[in-house]
N, C-alpha and C positions, 0 to 999 in steps of 0.2 A: 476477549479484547473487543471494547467497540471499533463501532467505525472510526478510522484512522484515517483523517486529514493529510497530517504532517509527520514523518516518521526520521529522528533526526542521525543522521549517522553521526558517531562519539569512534575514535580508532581504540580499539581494547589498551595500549598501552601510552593514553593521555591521562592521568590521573587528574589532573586539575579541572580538564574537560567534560569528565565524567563525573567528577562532584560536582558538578555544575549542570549536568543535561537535566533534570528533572525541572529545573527552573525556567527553559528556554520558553516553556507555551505549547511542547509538540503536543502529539495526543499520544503518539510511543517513541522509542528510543532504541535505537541497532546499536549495540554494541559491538563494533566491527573485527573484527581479525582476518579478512582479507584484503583487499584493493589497498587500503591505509596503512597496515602493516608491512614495512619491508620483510624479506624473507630469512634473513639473520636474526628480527625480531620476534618470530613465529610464539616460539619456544615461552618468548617472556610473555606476549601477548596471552596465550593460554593462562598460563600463571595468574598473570592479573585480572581477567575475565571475570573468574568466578567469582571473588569480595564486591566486583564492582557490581554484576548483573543482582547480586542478595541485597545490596542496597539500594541501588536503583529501584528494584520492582517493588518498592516499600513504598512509593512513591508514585507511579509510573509504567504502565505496562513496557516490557522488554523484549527486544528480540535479539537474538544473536548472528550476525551472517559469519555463517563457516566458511572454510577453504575448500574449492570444488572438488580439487584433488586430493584434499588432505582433511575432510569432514571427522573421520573416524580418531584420529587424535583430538580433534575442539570437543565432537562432543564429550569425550572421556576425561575432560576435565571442565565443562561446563555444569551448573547446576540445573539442572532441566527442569527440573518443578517448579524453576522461580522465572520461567522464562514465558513469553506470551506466543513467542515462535520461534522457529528455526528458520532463517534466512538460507535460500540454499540458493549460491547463485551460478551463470553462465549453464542452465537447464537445456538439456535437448533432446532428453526421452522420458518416457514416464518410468521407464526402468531406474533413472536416478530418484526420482523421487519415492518410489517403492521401496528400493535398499535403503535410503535416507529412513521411511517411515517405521519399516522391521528392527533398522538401531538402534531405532528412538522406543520402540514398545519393550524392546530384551533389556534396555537400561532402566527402563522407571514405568512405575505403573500406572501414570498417568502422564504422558508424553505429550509435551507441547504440541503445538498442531505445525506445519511447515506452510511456508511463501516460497513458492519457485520463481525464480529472476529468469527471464526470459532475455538472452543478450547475442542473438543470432539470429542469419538467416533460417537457420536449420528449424532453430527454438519455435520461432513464428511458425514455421510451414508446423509444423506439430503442437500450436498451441491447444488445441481441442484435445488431441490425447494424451499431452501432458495435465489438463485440467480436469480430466476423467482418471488418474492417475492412482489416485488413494483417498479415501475418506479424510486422510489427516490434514489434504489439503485445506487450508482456508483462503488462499489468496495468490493470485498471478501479479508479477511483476515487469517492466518492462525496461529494460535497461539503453536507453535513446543513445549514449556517447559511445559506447560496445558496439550497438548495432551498427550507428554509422561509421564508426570506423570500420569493421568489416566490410563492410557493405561500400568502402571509400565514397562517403558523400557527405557533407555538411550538415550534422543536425542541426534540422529545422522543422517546418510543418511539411514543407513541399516536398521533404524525401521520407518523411516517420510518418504521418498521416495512414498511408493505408496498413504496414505493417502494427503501429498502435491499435488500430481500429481490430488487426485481427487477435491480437492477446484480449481486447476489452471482452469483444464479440465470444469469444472462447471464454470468458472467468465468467463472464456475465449470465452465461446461457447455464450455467452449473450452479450459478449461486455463490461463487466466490467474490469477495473484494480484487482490488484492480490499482495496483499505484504504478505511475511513473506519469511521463509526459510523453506529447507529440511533437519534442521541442528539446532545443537543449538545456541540463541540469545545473547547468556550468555557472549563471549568471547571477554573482551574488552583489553587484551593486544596485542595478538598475530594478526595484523591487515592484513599480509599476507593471515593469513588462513581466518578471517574474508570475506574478499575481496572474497576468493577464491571458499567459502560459499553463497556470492551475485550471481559470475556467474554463479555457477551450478544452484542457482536457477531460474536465468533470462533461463538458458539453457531447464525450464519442466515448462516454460511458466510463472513466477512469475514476474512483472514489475517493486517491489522493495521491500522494506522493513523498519518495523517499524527502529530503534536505542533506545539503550536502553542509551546509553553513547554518550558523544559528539564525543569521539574516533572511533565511527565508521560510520559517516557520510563523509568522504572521500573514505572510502573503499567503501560503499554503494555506491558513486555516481560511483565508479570506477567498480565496477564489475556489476553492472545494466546498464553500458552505454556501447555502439558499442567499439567495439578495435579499435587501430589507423588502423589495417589490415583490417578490417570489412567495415571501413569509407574508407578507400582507395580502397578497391577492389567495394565498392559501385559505390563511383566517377567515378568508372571506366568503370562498366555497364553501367550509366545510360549515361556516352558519346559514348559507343556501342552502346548503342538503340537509341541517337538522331543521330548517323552518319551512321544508319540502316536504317534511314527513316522512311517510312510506316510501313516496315516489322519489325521496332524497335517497334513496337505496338502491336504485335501478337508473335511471337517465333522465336527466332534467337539465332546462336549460337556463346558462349564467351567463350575463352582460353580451348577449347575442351566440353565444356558443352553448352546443350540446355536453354537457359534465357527465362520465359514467363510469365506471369501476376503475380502469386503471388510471383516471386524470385523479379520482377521488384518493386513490393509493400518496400518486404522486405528494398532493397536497397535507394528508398526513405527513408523509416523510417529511417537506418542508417549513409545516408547520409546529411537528414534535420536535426536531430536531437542529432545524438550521442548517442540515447536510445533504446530499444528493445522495 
């Protein structure tokens, strides 16, 4: 799966919802069967999952978020070969993620890779050894409305800020992707601030975020992706260091600044791709 912007949560037993996620803009798609599914619906959710996630991924990478407590039944009716992840949420030791990863190997030979949802105090204090956890990990996630409720404070920056920063710091130092906010998920009219929510968080190292609404899958692609200045001042180094020569390989200096390995990095990434 590439990098993931916008990741839009679809509840497993929406049918009209789900014939429709592929079209919204995300870059991938959760087919949910937790938080969205009431708990008398479990049973049907499962049910429907699997038609939906074989068409969807025709389309669209997929992921599925399981029940934290009840993983072992979703995956056994999920199709995992057709799946781009395994959603595993409310994380708070790398022992979940472990037993999650040995399920997934004994089921299919090629076993999707896992996102751990980080939605706790506990989670945060253990972001590092949950992110050193298992090879299948590909990605931390940070669940801001979880957090502060436990935590009884109002998401926002003033109270998620340094707990975000410790999930980033911890996905980041390993090589994982990183979605959520510093902020809250909640806000699906106001899509200025939504957006504006995305870039502060791509700015403490987050690489995108779930959507809770279709409404904010263009925000999301917009404020997880390079500025049109970012991609233009990229372009612009990386023709200073091929018109540098050799020394464009080593440290040279652009429009009064020193350019060197990792600013040159940087500028690839926003000049191939538009994303942080």
């Amino acid at each position: 799966m590439k990098a993931a912007r916008s990741l839009l949560f679809v509840p497993a037993i929406a049918p009209r919802m789900l014939a429709g996620a592929a079209q919204r803009g995300a870059d991938a798609v959760i087919v949910d069967l937790e938080d969205s599914v009431p708990p008398a619906h479990k049973a049907d959710a499962r049910v429907a999952a699997g038609p939906a996630i074989e068409a969807l991924a025709r389309e669209v990478p997929v992921l599925a978020r399981v029940n934290a407590g009840a993983w072992q039944e979703d995956i056994a009716a999920l199709p995992l070969a057709a799946l781009a992840a395994v959603l595993l949420p409310k994380v708070e030791s790398a022992e979940e993620v472990q037993e999650l990863a040995a399920a997934l190997a004994a089921r299919c030979a090629t076993p999707p890779p896992i996102a751990a949802l980080i939605e706790s105090a506990l989670g945060v204090l253990r972001a590092e050894r949950i992110a050193l956890a298992s090879p299948a990990l590909c990605a931390l996630g940070f669940g801001a409305e979880d957090f502060a409720a436990e935590m009884g404070v109002t998401p926002q920056a003033a109270s998620l800020l340094m707990p975000a920063q410790q999930v980033t710091l911890a996905a980041r130092a390993h090589g994982l992707a990183c979605w959520g906010l510093a902020d809250s998920i909640a806000e699906i009219e106001d899509m200025q601030d939504f957006a504006a929510s995305c870039a502060e968080a791509r700015a403490i190292g987050f690489t995108g975020t779930v959507c809770i609404h279709p409404r904010q899958v263009a925000a999301a692609n917009t404020g997880f992706g390079a500025t049109a200045e970012e991609q233009a001042w990229a372009r612009d180094v990386l023709a200073a260091a091929e018109a540098a020569g050799p020394q464009g390989q080593g440290a040279f200096e652009f429009r009064g600044r020193m350019v060197d390995r990792p600013i040159l990095e940087r500028a690839r990434r926003w000049a191939g791709s538009g994303s942080r």
